[in-house]
C-alpha positions in Angstrom: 25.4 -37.8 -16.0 25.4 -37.5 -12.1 25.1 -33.7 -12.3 22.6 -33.9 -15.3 20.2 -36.1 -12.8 20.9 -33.6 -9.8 19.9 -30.4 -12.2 17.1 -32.2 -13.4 15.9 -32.7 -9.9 16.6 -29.3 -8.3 14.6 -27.8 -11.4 11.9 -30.3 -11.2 11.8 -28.9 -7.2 12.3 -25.4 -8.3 8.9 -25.7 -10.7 7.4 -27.6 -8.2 7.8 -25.1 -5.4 6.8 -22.2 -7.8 3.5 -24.0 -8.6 2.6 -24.6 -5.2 3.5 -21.4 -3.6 1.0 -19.3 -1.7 0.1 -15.4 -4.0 1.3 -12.4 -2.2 -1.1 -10.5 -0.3 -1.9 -7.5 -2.1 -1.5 -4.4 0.3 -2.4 -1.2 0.8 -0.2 0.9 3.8 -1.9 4.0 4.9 0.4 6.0 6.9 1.4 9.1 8.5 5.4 9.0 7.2 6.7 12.6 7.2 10.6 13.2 6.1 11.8 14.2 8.6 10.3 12.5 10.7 7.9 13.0 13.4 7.9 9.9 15.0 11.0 7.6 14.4 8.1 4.5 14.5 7.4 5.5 10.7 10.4 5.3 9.0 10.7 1.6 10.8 7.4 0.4 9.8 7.4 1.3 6.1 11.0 -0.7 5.7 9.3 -3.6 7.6 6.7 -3.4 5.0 9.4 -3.9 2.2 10.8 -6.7 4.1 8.1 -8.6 4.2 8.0 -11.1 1.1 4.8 -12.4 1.5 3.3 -8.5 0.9 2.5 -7.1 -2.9 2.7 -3.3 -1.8 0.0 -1.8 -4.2 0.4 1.5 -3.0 1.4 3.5 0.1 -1.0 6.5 0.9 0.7 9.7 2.7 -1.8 10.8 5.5 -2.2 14.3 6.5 -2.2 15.6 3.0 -1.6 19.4 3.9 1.4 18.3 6.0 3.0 16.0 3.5 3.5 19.1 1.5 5.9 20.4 4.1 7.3 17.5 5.5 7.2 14.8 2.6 6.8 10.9 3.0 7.3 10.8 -0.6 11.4 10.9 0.4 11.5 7.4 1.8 9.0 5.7 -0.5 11.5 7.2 -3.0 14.3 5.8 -1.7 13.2 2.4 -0.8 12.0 1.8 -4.4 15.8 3.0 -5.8 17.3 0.2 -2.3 14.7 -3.0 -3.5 14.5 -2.3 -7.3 10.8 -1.2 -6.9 8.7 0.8 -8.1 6.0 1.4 -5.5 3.7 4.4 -6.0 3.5 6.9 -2.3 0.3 9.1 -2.8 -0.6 12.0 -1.1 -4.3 11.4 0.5 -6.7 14.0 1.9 -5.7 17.3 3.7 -8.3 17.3 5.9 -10.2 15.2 9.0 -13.3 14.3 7.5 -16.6 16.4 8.8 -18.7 13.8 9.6 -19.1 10.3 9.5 -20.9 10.7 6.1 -18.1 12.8 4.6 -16.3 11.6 1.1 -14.0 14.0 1.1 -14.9 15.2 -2.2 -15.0 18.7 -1.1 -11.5 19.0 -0.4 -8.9 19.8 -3.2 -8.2 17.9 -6.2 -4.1 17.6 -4.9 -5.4 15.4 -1.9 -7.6 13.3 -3.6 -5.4 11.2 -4.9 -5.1 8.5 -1.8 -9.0 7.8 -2.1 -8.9 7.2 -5.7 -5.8 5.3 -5.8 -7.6 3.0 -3.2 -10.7 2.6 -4.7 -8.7 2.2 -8.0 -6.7 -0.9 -6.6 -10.2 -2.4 -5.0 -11.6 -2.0 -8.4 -8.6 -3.7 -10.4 -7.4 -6.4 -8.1 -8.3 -10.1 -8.7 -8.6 -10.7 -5.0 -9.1 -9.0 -2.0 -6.7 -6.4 -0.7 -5.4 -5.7 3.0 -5.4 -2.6 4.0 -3.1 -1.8 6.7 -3.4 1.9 9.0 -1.2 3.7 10.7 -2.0 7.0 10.6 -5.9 8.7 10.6 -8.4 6.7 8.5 -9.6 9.2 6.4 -9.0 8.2 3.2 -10.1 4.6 4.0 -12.8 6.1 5.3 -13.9 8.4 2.8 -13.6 5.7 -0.1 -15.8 3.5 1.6 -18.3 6.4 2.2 -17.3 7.0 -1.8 -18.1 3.5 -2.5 -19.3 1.0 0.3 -20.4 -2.0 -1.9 -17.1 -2.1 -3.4 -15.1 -1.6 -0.5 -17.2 -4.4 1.4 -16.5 -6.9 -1.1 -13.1 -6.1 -2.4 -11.0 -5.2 1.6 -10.1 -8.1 3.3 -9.6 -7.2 6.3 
């Protein structure tokens, strides 16, 4: 009976804990992660990002789309998913600085599109707003809020 009361109570603290605990933070990571790397910095940062409980990774957006080709990001996002059991999407975002501050980057190829879409995608679907966190250019942050700047306005946190 003594361990029946003790279960009862650790599960009663268990549901309680669950009920009142704080969401994640839903997160986009912009970054400029090449494999290998050009920086060491990178490889640190996006396994920080992992660590960090308190983050819902939505996506991770590969900067410097023409150079991801030759020097993927996609390797550690690939391995970190199979390490923490998840399954985090790395997308490859423009190829190109933007032109001007006006520019949406629609011009460039369909490959490198996929970073602003997957960000305005995410804004679009998510229940609250999203951080996004940079550490590479801003171009494809950039270019989805010259895509779509009500959206972005309301829907980034910070």
């Amino acid at each position: 009976m003594k361990h029946l009361v003790v279960v009862v109570f650790l599960s009663l603290l268990l549901v309680s804990a669950i009920a009142t605990a704080e969401p994640k933070i839903p997160v986009i990571y912009c970054t400029d992660l090449f494999h290998p790397h050009d920086d060491p910095d990178d490889h640190f940062d996006i396994a920080c990002m992992y660590a960090i409980p308190e983050f819902d990774i939505k996506a991770v957006i590969l900067d410097q789309g023409l150079k991801q080709q030759q020097k993927p990001g996609r390797i550690p996002i690939e391995q970190l998913n199979h390490l923490t059991g998840r399954n985090i999407p790395g997308v490859i975002g423009l190829a190109e600085a933007l032109q001007s501050p006006e520019d949406t980057g629609t011009q460039q190829m369909e490959a490198y599109q996929k970073g602003v879409e997957t960000i305005l995608a995410i804004l679009r679907e998510s229940d609250m707003p999203v951080t996004i966190i940079t550490v590479g250019s801003l171009r494809d942050v950039a270019a989805a809020y010259n895509r779509e700047p009500e959206l972005v306005r309301s829907k980034m946190h910070r």
